[in-house]
Structure formats: structure tokens, C-alpha cells
PLY file of the C-alpha trace (Angstrom):
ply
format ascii 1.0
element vertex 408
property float x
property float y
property float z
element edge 407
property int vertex1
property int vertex2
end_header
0.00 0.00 0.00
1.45 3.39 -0.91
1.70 6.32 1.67
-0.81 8.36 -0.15
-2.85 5.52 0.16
-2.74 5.08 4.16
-3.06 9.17 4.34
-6.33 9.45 2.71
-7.72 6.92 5.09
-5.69 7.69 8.16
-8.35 10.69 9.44
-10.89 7.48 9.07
-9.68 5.79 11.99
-9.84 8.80 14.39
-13.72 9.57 13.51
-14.46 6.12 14.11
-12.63 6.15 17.59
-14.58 9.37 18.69
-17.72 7.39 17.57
-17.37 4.53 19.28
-15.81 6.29 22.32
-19.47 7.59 22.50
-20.67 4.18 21.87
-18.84 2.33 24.51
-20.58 4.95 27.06
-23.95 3.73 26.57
-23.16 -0.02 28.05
-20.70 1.31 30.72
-23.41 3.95 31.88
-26.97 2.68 30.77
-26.31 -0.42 32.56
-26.05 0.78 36.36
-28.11 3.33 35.72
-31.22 1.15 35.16
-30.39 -2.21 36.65
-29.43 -0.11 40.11
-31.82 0.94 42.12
-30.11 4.20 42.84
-29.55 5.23 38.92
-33.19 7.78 39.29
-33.94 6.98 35.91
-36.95 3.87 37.04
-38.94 3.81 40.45
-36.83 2.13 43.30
-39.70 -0.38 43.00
-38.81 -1.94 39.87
-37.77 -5.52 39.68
-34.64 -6.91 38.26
-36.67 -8.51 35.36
-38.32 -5.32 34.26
-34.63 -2.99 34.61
-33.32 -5.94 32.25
-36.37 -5.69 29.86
-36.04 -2.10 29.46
-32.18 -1.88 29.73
-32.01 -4.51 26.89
-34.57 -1.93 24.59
-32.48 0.79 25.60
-28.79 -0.76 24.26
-31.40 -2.15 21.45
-32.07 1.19 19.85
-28.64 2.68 18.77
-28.18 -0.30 16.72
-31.73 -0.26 15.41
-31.08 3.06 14.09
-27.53 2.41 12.45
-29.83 -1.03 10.57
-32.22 1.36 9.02
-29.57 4.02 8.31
-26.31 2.23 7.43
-27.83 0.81 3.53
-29.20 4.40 2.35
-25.98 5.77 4.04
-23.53 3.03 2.18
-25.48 2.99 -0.72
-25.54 7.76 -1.20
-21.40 7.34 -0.33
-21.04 5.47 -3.39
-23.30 7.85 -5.26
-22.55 11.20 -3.72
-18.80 10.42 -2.55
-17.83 9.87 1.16
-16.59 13.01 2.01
-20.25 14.81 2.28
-21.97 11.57 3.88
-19.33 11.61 6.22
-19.35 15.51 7.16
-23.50 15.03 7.43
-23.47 12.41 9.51
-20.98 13.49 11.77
-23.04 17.02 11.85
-26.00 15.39 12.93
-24.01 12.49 15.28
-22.77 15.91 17.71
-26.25 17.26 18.04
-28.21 14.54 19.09
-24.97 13.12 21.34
-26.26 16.64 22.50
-29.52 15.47 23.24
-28.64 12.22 25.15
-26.60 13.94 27.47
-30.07 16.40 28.13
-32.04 14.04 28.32
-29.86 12.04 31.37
-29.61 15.54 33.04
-33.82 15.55 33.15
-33.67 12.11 33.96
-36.61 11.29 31.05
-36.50 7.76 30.02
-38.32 8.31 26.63
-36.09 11.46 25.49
-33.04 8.90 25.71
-34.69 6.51 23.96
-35.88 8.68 20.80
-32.34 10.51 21.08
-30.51 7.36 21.04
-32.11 6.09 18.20
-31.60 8.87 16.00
-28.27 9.35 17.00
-28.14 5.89 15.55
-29.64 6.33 12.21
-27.47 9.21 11.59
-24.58 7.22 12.80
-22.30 6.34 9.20
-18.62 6.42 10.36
-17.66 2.30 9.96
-19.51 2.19 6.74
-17.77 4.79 5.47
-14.47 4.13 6.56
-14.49 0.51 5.15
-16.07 1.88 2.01
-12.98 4.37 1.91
-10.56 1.91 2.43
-11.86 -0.51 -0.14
-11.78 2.05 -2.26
-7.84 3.32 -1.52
-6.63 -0.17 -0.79
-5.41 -3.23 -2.59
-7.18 -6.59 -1.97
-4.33 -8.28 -0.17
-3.92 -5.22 2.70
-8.21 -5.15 3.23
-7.95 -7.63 6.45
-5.18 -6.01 7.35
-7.01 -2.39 7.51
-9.89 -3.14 8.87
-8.34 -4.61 11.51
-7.28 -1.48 12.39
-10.84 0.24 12.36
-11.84 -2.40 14.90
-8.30 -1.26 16.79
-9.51 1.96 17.09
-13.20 1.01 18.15
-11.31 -1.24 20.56
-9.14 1.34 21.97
-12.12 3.79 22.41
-13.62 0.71 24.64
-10.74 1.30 26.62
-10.80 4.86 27.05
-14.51 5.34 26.64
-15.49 3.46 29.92
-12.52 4.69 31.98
-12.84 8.17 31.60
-16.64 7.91 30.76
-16.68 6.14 34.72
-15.43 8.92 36.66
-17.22 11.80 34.57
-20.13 9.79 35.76
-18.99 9.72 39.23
-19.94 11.82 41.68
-17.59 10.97 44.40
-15.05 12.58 42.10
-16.18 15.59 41.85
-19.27 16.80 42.87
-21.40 18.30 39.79
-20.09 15.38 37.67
-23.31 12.72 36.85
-24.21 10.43 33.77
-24.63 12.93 31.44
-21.15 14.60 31.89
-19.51 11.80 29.55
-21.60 12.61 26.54
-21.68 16.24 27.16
-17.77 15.73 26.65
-18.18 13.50 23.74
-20.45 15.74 21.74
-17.74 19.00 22.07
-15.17 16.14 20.58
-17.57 15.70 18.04
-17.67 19.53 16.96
-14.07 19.63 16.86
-13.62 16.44 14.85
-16.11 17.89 12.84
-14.44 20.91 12.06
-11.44 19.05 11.63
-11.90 16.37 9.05
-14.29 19.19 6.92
-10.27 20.71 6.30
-8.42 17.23 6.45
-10.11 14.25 4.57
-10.02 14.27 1.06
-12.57 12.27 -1.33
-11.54 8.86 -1.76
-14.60 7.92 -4.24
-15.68 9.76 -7.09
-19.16 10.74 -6.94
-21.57 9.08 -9.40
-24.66 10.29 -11.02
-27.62 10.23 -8.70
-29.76 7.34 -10.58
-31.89 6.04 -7.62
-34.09 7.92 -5.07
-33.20 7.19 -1.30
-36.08 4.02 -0.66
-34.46 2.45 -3.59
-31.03 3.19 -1.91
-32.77 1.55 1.23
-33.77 -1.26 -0.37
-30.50 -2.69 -1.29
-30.63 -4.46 1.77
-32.63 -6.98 -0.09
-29.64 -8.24 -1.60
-28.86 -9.77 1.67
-31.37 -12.31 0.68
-31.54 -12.37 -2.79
-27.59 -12.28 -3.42
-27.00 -16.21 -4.07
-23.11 -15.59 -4.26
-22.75 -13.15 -1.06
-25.88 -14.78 1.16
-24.05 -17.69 2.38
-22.00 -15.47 3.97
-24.49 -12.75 4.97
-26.44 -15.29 7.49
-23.22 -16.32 8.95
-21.65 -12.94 9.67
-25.30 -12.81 11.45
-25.01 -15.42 13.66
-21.44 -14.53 14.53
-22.58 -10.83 15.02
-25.34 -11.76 17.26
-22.74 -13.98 19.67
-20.02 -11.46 19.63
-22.15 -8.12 19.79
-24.81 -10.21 22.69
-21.59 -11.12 24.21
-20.94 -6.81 24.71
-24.21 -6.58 25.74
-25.06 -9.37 28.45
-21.70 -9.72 30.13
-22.05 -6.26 32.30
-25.26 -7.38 33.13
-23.57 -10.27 34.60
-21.13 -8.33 36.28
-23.94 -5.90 38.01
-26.20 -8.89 38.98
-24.24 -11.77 40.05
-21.36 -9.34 41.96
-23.28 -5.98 42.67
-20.98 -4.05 40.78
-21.70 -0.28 40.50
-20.81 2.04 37.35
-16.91 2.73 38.22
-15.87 -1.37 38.76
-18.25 -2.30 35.50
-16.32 0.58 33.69
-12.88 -0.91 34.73
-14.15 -4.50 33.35
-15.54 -2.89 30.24
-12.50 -1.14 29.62
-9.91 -4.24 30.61
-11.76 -6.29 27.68
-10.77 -4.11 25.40
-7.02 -4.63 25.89
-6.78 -8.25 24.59
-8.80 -6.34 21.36
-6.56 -3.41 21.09
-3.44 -6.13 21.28
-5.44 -8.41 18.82
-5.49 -5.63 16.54
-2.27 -4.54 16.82
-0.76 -7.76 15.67
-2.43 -10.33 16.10
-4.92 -9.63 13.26
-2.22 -9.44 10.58
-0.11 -11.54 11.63
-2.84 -14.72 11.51
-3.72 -12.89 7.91
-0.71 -13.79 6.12
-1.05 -17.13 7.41
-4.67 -18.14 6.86
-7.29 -16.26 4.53
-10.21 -14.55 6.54
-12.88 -17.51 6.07
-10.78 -19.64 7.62
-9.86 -16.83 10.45
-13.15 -16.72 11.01
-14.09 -20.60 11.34
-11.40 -20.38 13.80
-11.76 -17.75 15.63
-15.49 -18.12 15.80
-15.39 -21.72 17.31
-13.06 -19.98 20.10
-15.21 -17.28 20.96
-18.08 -19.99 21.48
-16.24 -21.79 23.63
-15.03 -19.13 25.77
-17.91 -17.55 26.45
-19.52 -20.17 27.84
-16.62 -21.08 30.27
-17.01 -17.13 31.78
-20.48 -18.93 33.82
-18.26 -21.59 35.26
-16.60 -20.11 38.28
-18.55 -18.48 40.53
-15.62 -16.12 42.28
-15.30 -12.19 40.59
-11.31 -13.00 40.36
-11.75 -15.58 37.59
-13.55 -12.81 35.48
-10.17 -11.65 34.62
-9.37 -15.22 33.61
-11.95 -15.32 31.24
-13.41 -12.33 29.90
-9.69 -11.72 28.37
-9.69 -14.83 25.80
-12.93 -14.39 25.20
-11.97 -10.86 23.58
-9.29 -11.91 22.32
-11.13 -14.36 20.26
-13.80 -12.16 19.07
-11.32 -9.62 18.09
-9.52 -11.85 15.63
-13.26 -13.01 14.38
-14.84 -9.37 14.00
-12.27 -7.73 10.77
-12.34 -11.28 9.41
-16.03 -11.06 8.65
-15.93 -8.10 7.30
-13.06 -8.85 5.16
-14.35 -11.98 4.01
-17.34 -10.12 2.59
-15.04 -7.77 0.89
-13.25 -10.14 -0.82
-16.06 -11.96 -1.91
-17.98 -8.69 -3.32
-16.84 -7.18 -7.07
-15.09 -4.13 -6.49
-18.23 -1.68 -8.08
-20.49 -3.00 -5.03
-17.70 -2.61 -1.93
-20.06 0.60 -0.52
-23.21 -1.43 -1.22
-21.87 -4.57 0.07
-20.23 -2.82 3.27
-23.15 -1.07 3.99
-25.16 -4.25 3.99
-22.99 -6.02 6.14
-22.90 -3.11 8.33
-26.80 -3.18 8.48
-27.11 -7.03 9.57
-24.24 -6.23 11.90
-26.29 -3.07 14.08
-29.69 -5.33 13.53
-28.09 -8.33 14.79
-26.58 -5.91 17.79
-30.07 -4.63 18.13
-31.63 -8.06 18.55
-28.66 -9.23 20.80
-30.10 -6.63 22.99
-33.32 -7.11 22.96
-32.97 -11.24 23.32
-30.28 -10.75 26.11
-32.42 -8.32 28.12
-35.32 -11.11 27.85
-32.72 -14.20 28.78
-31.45 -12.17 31.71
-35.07 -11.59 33.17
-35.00 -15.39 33.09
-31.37 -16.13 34.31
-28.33 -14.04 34.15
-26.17 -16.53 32.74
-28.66 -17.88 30.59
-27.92 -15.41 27.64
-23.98 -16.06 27.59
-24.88 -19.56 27.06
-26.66 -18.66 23.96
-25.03 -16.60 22.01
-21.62 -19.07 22.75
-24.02 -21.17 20.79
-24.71 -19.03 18.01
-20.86 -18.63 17.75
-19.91 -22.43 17.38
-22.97 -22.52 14.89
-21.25 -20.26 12.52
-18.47 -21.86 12.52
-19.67 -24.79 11.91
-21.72 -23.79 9.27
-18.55 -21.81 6.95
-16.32 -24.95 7.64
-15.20 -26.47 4.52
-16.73 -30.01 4.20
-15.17 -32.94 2.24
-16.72 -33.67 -0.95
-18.33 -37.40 -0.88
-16.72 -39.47 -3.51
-19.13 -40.70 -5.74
-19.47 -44.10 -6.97
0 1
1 2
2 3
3 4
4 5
5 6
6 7
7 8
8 9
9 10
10 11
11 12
12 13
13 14
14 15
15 16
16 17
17 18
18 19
19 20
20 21
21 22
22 23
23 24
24 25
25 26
26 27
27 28
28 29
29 30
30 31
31 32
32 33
33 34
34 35
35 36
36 37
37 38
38 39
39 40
40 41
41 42
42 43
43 44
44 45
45 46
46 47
47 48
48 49
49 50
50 51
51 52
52 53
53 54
54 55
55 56
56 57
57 58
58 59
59 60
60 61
61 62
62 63
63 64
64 65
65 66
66 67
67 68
68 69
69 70
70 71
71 72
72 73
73 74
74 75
75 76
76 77
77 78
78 79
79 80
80 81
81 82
82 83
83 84
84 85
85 86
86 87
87 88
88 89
89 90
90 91
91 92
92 93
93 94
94 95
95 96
96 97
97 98
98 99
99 100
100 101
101 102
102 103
103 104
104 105
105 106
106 107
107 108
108 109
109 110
110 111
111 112
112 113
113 114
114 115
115 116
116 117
117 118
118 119
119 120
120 121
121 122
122 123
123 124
124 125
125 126
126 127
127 128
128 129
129 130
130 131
131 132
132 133
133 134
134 135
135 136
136 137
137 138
138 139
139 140
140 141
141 142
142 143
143 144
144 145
145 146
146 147
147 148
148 149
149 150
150 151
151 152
152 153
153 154
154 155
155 156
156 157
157 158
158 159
159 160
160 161
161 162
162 163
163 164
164 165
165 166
166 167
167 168
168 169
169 170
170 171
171 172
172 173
173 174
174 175
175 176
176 177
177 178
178 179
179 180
180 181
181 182
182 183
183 184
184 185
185 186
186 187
187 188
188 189
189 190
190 191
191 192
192 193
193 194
194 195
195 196
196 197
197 198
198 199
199 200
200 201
201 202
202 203
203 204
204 205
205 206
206 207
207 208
208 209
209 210
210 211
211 212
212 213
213 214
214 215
215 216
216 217
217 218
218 219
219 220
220 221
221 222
222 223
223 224
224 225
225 226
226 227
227 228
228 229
229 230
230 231
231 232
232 233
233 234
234 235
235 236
236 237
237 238
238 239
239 240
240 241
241 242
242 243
243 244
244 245
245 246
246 247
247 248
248 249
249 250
250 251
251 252
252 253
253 254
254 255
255 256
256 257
257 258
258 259
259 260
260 261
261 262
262 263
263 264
264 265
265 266
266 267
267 268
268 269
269 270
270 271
271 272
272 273
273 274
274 275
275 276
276 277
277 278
278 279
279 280
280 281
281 282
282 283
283 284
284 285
285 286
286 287
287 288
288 289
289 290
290 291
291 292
292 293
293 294
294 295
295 296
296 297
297 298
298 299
299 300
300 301
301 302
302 303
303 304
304 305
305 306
306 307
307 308
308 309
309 310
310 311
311 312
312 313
313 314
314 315
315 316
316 317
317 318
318 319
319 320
320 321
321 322
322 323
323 324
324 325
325 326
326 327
327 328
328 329
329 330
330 331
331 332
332 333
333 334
334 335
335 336
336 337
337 338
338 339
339 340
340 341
341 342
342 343
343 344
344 345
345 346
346 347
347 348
348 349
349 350
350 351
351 352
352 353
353 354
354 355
355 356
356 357
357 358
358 359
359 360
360 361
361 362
362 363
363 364
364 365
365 366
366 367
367 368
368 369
369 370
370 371
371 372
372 373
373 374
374 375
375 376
376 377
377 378
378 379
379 380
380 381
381 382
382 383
383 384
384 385
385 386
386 387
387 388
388 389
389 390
390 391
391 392
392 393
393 394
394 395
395 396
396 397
397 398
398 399
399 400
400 401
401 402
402 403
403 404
404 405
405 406
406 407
């Protein structure tokens, strides 16, 4: 890859860390502050089953937003270029980042809701970026760069949480609460804005507008009526649903099996992320001169299964730093790989398309994992770990290569 290359999608990887440093807030915060009792945001009154309901709707609706948004979005940045997708989407990302942060200060459960899922539909930065660096990129150095996009979501799940736990902590200083984190991620947001408007340079050239924005939308069909990319499709699915349910379910864990309040969740939250941030790092390319990405992910996918269901096992809070830390590891070698997979399979006119589709199952299936963990917590809290280290080992299973039968 040539150096002019890597700068025109170097200012990529810094808008997708600021997004997903806002990102990584909602499970760090929205988690104590409805499954504790002392979060103000439900009555005191509220059972465990009914915080888990409506804290697995909450986490549900970011994603929800980024399904419905990320095919139009994909779709107008092959169309329009990425540069004004990008500069729209981060415009409206910093106002309504804006509006989550109000809406935790007046303590109204239905203003975060609405706010979160617009922020969501609005929300474009990973499509973009992988659309960008399909387009700027040779074939062989795709799994390699992506890899880094999920380094620097990883590395925002690191600082995210951290900081995002004691702006949210009052014992630190006394006017801070949970809306000071996204109050400080939504100035980032403006300056970022202002930033890339003067740094990042078109990587696409715009094409003629030929289709209005529900026929944009309903490229999304293709998920099920692409015969050569489907296959795949379904499985990134499943594995999205484990690894993204896996985000969502295991702080619930945390706060009902040990009590754990918004500061020690944020210090798990962030400690997963390291074993992804070192994944990344090397890990990532390394394997990827080694093995293509289907087989990465067959791997890598059976791993993550496995693991996940071995963090129910103990029952003492200092194995969770046994096992939440392989379990990362594992999901962060099986997350670029699907993506890059899909890339590789996809003709090079239909990357934006074909990343913005995969994009779209990936937010739904994070928006079911939500949903479906919220509902198989209210049951048992170890009951949705199980599952989706289910849904893992079923993808892999299903993209393994099978021996042909020798015919007679």
C-alpha cells in the first residue's frame, strides 16, 4: 500500500474512535443506571426482570437506528462520494450526542430513547471508513485495515469506559453525573467535525444520482436475494449476534451476580478491550498472512463460542479476569475477518453497497442481541452467555469447509 494511500484513510480511523468512544458509554453507563436501584432513571420499586427488559430496549435502539440508516448511508457514499456523507453524519451524530446527554440531566426515560435512536440512524462512520478503504486499498492489505478500524473502536472501549466512569462519578467531583460523559463527547464531536471538513479528502468519485433514497434503502434486499454473497451474509449474522450479545449481556452479569456499580463495571468494560486493542495490533495481521479470513473466522469463531460459555463456570469475581480476556481476544480476531471476508467476496463496483449491507445485519443483529439478552437475563443471568456461545460455534460450523463425498 502506498503512503498516499494510508493518508487518505488515516483521518478514518480517528472519527471512528470518537464514535465509538461515545458508543462504549452507553453499556458502561446505561447499565447501572437502570439495573441499580439508585440510577433515578426507574422507580426504586422496579424488579430486576423489568430494569433488564427495558435496559435490553435501551442498548437495542442505537443499533436499530444504524440497521435502518447504514444501507441508504452506504449505498448515497457510493453515489454522492464519502466526504459529504461523512461531514452530514458526523453534523448530525454531535447534536443529538447533544440530546442524550439532556435528556440524562432531566432524567426522562423516553427522550433517551428517541435521542438514542436517531443518534443511531445518523450514525455512518464504519460504513464509510471501510467503504474508503476498499476504495484506496489493494485486496491483499483489506484484512489487514480493517483490523485497524476495529483497533480503534477497541481502543475507544478502553478509554470510553474509563474516563466515561469517573465523569459519571460523583464521588469525584461533585457536579459530575451520567450525562457529563456525553456532554464531553459531543464538544469532541464539533471539533472532529471541524477538523476532518479541512483534512479528509474524497476517496470515491461521486456518481450520477440514478436512484431515489427508498431504492437506496432497499438494497438491503440483496442480503437475501444475493446467491453468491448470502451464504456469507447469514453467517456474519449469527457470529454478530454472539459477539455483539456477548458486549451486551456480560455487564449485566457483572452488576447482577457481583453488585458491581458504574466505576468497577467501567474498569471491566474497559480491561476487555485490551486483549482487542493487542489483537489488533498484531495479532490480526499476523494470523492474515497465514490463513485467509474464512478460515480466520471458522477459527476464531469456534473460540469465541467456547469461551464464552466457560465465563459462567466459576462463581468467584477474580476468575472474570481469567476469562473475559480470551474471550476478547477471540472475538477480536473473528470481528475484521467477517468483514473482510465479505469484501473479498464482493466485485469491487459494489464494496459501498456490500459494506453497507454487512454493516446493516451487523447493528440489527446488535439490536436483537439486545433485545434477546435483556429477555434471557429476566429469566437467568447466565442464561444469555450460554446462547449466544451457541450461536458462535454454529457459525463456525456452518462456513467450515466439508469434504466432498466421492461418488461411486
Amino acid at each position: 500500500m502506498t503512503r498516499a494511500g494510508l493518508r487518505a484513510v488515516a483521518p478514518l480511523y480517528v472519527v471512528v474512535f470518537v464514535g465509538f468512544l461515545g458508543y462504549s458509554l452507553m453499556i458502561a453507563v446505561f447499565t447501572p443506571l437502570l439495573l441499580r436501584d439508585d440510577g433515578g432513571m426507574l422507580p426504586r420499586s422496579s424488579s430486576f426482570a423489568q430494569r433488564s427488559l427495558l435496559l435490553g430496549v435501551l442498548l437495542a435502539l442505537y443499533p436499530l437506528g444504524q440497521f435502518v440508516g447504514s444501507p441508504p448511508l452506504g449505498a448515497l457514499s457510493d453515489r454522492l462520494g464519502r466526504r459529504p456523507v461523512l461531514l452530514a453524519s458526523l453534523a448530525a451524530t454531535t447534536a443529538l450526542y447533544g440530546a442524550i446527554a439532556a435528556a440524562l440531566e432531566v432524567e426522562s426515560l423516553p427522550l433517551l430513547m428517541i435521542a438514542c435512536f436517531l443518534a443511531g440512524l445518523c450514525e455512518a462512520n464504519v460504513v464509510i471508513a471501510q467503504g474508503a478503504i476498499a476504495d484506496a486499498t489493494p485486496r491483499e492489505d483489506r484484512n489487514r485495515l480493517f483490523g485497524y478500524i476495529y483497533l480503534s473502536a477497541s481502543l475507544a472501549y478502553v478509554v470510553g469506559p474509563l474516563g466515561g466512569g469517573k465523569l459519571a462519578d460523583r464521588s469525584v467531583v461533585g457536579w459530575f453525573g451520567y450525562s457529563t460523559p456525553y456532554w464531553a463527547v459531543m464538544i469532541l464531536l464539533a471539533v472532529l467535525l471541524v477538523a476532518v471538513f479541512g483534512w479528509f479528502g474524497e476517496t470515491h468519485r461521486a456518481e450520477p444520482a440514478r436512484a431515489s433514497y427508498l431504492d437506496a434503502f432497499t438494497n438491503l434486499t440483496r442480503v437475501v436475494t444475493d446467491r453468491r454473497l448470502r451464504p456469507l451474509y447469514l453467517v456474519n449474522v449469527l457470529l454478530y449476534l454472539a459477539i455483539f450479545g456477548f458486549f451486551r449481556v456480560y455487564p449485566m452479569y457483572l452488576v447482577d451476580q457481583y453488585k458491581l456499580g458504574v466505576g468497577k463495571v467501567s474498569e471491566y468494560i474497559a480491561y476487555v478491550a485490551v486483549p482487542i486493542v493487542i489483537a489488533n495490533l498484531g495479532l490480526v495481521a499476523a494470523l492474515s498472512r497465514r490463513l485467509t479470513p474464512r478460515q480466520m473466522v471458522v477459527y476464531s469463531a469456534l473460540a469465541t463460542g467456547v469461551l464464552m460459555a466457560v465465563i459462567v463456570v466459576p462463581r468467584s469475581q477474580i476468575s472474570l479476569w481469567f476469562t473475559l480476556g480470551p474471550t476478547a481476544l477471540a472475538l477480536a480476531v473473528c470481528l475484521p475477518s467477517c468483514a473482510a471476508m465479505l469484501s473479498l467476496a464482493a466485485d469491487e463496483a459494489e464494496q459501498g453497497r456490500a459494506m453497507g449491507n454487512n454493516q446493516s445485519i451487523q447493528v440489527g443483529a446488535e439490536s436483537i442481541s439486545g433485545l434477546a439478552g435483556g429477555g434471557l437475563a429476566a429469566i437467568a443471568t447466565k442464561l444469555p452467555l450460554l446462547v449466544f456461545a451457541g450461536a458462535a460455534i454454529l457459525g463456525s460450523v456452518a462456513l467450515a469447509p466439508r469434504r466432498a463425498t466421492r461418488r461411486r
